[in-house]
C-alpha positions as a Markdown table, in Angstrom:
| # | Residue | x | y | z |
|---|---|---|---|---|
| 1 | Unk | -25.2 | -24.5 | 13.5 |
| 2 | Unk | -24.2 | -25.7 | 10.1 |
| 3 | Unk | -23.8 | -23.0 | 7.7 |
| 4 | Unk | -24.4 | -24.6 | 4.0 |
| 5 | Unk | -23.0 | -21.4 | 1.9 |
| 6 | Unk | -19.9 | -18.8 | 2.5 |
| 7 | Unk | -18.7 | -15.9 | 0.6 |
| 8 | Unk | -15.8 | -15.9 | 0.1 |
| 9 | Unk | -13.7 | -11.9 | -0.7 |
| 10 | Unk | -10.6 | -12.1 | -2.2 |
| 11 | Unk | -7.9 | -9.1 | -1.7 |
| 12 | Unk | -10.4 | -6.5 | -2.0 |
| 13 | Unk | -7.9 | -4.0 | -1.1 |
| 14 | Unk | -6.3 | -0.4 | -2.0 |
| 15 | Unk | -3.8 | -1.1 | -4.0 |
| 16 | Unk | -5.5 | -3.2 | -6.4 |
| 17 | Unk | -7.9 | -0.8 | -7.0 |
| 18 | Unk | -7.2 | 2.4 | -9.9 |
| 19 | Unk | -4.3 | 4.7 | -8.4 |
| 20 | Unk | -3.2 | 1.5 | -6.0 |
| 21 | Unk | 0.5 | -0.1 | -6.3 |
| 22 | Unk | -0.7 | -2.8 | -8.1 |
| 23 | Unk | -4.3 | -1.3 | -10.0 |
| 24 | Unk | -6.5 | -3.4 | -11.5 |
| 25 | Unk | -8.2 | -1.7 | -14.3 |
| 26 | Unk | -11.9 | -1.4 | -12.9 |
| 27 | Unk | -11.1 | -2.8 | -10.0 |
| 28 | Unk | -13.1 | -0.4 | -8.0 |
| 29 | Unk | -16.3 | -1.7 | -9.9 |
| 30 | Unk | -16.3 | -4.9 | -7.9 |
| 31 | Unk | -17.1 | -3.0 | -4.1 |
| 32 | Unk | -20.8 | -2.1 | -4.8 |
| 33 | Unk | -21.2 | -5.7 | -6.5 |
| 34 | Unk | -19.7 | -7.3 | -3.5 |
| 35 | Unk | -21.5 | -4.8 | -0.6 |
| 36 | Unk | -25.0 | -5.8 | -2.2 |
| 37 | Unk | -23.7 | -10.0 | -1.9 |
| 38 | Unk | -22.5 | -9.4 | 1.6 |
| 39 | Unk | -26.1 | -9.2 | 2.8 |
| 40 | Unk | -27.0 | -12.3 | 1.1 |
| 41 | Unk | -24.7 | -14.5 | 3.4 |
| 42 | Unk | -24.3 | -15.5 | 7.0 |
| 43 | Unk | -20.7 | -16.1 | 6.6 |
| 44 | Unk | -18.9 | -13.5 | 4.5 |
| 45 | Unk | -14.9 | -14.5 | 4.8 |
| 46 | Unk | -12.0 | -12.2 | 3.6 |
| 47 | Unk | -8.8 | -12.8 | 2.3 |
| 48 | Unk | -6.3 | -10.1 | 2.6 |
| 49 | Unk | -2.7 | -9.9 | 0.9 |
| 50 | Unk | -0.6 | -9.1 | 3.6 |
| 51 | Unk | 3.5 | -8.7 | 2.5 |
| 52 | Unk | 6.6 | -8.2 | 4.5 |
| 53 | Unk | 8.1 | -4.9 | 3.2 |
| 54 | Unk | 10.6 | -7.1 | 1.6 |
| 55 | Unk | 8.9 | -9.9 | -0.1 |
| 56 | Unk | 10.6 | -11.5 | -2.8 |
| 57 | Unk | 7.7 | -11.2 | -5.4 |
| 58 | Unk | 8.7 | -7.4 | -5.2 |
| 59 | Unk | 10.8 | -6.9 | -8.1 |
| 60 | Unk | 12.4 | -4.1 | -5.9 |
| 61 | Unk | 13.9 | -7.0 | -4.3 |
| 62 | Unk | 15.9 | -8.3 | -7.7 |
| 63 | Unk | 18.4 | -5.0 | -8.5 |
| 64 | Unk | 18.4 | -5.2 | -12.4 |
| 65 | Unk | 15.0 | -7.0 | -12.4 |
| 66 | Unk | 11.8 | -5.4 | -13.7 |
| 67 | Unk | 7.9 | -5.6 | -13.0 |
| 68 | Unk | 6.4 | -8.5 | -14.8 |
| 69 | Unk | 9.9 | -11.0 | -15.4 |
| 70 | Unk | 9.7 | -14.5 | -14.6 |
| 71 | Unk | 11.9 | -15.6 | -11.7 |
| 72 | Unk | 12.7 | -19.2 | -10.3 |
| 73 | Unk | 11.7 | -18.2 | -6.5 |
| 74 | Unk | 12.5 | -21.6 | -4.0 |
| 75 | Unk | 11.6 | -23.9 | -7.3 |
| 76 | Unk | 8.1 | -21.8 | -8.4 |
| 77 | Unk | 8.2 | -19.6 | -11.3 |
| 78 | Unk | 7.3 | -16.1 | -10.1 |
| 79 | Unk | 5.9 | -13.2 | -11.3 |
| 80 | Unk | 7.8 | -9.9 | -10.5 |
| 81 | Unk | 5.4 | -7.4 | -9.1 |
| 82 | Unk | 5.6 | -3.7 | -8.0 |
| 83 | Unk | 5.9 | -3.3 | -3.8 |
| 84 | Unk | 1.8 | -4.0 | -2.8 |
| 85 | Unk | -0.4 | -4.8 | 0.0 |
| 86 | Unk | 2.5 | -4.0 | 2.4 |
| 87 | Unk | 1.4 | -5.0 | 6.0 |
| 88 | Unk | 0.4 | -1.9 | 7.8 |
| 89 | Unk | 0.4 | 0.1 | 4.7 |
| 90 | Unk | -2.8 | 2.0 | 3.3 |
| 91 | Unk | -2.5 | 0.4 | 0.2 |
| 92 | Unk | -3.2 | -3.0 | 2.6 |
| 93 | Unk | -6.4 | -2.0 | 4.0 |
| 94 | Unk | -9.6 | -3.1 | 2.7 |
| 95 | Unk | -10.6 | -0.8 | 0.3 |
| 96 | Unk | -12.4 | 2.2 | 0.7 |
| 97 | Unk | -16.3 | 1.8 | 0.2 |
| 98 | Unk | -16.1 | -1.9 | 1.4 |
| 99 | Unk | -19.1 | -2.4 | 3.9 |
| 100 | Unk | -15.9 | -4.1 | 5.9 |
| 101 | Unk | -18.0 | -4.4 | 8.9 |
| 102 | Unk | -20.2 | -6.9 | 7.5 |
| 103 | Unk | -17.4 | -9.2 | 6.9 |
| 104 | Unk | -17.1 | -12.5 | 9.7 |
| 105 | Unk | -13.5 | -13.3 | 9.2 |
| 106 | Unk | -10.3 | -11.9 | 7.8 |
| 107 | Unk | -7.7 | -14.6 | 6.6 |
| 108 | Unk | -3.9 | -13.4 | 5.8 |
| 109 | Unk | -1.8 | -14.8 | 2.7 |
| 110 | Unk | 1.5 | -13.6 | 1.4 |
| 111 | Unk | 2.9 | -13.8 | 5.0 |
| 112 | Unk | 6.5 | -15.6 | 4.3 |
| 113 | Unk | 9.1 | -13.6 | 2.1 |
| 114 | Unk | 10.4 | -16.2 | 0.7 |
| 115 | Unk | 6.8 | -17.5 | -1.3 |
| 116 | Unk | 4.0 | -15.5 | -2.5 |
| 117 | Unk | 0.1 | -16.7 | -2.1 |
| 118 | Unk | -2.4 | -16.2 | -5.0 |
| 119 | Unk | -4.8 | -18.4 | -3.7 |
| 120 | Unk | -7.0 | -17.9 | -0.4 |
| 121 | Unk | -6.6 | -21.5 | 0.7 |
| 122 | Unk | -2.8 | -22.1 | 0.3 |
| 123 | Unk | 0.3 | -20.6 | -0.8 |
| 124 | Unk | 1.4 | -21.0 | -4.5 |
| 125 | Unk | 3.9 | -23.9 | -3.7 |
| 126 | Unk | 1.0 | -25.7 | -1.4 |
| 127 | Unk | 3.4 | -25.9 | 1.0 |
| 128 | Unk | 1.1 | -24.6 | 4.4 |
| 129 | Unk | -2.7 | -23.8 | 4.3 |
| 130 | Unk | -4.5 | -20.7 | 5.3 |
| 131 | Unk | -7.0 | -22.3 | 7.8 |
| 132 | Unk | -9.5 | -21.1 | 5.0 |
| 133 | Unk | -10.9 | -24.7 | 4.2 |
| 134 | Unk | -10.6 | -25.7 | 8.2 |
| 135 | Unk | -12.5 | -22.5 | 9.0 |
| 136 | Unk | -15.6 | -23.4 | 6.0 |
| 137 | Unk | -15.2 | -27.2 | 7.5 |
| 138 | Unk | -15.6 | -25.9 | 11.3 |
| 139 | Unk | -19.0 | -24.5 | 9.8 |
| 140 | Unk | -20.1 | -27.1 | 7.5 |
| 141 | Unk | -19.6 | -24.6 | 4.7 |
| 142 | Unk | -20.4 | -26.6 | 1.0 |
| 143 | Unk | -20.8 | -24.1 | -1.2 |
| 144 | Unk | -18.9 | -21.1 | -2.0 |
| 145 | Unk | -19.4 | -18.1 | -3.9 |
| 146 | Unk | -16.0 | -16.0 | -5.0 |
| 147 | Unk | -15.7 | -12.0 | -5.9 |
| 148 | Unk | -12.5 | -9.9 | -5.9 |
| 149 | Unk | -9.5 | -9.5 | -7.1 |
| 150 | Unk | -8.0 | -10.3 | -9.4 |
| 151 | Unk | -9.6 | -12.5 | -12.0 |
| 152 | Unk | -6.1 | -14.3 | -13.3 |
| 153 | Unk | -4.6 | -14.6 | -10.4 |
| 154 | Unk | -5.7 | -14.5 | -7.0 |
| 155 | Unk | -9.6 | -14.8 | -7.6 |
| 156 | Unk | -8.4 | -17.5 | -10.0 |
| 157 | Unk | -6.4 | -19.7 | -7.8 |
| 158 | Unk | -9.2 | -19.3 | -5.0 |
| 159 | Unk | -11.4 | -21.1 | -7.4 |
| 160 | Unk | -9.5 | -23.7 | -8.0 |
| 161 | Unk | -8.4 | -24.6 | -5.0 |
| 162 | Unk | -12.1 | -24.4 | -4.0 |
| 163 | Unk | -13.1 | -26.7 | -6.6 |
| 164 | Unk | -10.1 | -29.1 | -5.9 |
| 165 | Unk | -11.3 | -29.2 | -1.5 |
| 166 | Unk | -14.8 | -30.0 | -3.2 |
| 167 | Unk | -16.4 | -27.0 | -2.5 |
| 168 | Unk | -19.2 | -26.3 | -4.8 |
| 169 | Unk | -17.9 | -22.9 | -6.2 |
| 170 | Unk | -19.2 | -20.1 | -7.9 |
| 171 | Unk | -17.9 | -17.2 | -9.4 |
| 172 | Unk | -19.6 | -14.3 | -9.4 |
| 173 | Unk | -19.1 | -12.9 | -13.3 |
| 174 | Unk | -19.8 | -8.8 | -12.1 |
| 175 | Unk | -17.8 | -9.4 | -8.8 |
| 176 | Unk | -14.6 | -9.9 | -10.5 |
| 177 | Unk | -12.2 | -7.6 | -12.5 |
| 178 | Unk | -8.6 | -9.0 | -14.1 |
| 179 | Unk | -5.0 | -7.3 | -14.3 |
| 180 | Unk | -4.4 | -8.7 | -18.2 |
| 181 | Unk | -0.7 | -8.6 | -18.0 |
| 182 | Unk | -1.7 | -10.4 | -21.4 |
| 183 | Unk | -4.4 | -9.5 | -23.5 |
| 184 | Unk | -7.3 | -11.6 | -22.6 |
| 185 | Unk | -5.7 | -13.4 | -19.4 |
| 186 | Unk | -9.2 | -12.6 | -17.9 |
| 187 | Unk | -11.1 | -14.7 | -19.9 |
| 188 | Unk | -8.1 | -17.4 | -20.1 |
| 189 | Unk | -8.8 | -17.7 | -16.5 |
| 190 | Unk | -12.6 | -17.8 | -16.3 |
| 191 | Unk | -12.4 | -20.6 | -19.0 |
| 192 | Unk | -10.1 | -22.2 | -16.7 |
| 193 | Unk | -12.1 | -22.0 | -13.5 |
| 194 | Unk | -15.5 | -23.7 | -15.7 |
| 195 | Unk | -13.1 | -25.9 | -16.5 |
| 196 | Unk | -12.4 | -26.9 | -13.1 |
| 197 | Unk | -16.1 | -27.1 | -12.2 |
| 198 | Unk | -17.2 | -23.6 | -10.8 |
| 199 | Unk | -20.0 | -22.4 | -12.0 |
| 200 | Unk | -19.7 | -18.7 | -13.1 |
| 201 | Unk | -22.5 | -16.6 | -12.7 |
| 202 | Unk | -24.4 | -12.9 | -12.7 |
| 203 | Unk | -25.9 | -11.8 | -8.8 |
């Protein structure tokens, strides 16, 4: 049976939440926002981050490199980050709180080393696919609502990708909490995402 509508949970995970490797400030406000959707869908979908303990976004990988330089990695600017989301790690598992049970499907990104993955559908060079949009296809998914984290960057890239496969996406506003290695790269990328044709909205 055709399901018309997905949620979609992006890296809803230790470390990005206060006290993880990689905190997002309130991230831990997003969990009871997202537990309360989760019941509102038949297909709830999860992306997890999901790093080799020596991935080269780590800036532990770059000796006389810090957290937050810019890198050319294989061609693609990157982002140097602190060690997160380590596969097996704690700071890897869903986070604590998360009704994880009620979630269908658990998709991995961040896999290869050598190029890191913002975005639940592809990697950031758009170089191999998820099976994200294959699975929503296999289910005649058209519309997609988004929460997690983070707002600038992987929640972001989600979205757009979502809006790009013709997915009619939403964002849910209280679902969704940024990093702001800038001042105001939160609302930078939820003017983006409009932008792109996802409509952003209150649950």
């Amino acid at each position: 049976m055709d399901i018309m509508e997905a949620l979609i949970l992006v890296d809803v995970q230790n470390d990005f939440l206060p006290g993880g490797a990689l905190a997002v400030p309130e991230g831990d406000q997003v969990i009871p926002v997202i537990n309360d959707l989760m019941s509102r869908f038949e297909l709830v979908v999860a992306t997890r981050d999901w790093h080799p303990a020596d991935h080269l976004s780590f800036a532990s990988q770059h000796p006389g490199r810090k957290v937050g330089e810019i890198i050319d990695l294989d061609g693609l600017e990157q982002i140097l980050w602190p060690d997160h989301c380590v596969q097996g790690t704690e700071g890897a598992a869903f986070a604590e709180g998360l009704n994880a049970d009620d979630i269908h499907h658990v998709l991995y990104k961040g896999t290869d080393r050598r190029i890191d993955s913002y975005s639940g559908f592809f990697d950031n060079g758009h170089r191999k696919a998820t099976g994200l949009a294959d699975l929503l296809d296999d289910r005649g998914v058209k519309q997609v609502t988004i929460a997690g984290l983070a707002t600038d960057y992987c929640v972001k890239f989600t979205v757009l990708d979502a809006c790009r496969l013709g997915y009619e996406t939403r964002v849910v506003r209280d679902g969704i909490r940024a990093v702001n290695l800038n001042p105001g790269d939160g609302d930078k990328a939820i003017d983006e995402m409009r932008e792109a044709g996802a409509q952003v909205v209150e649950m």
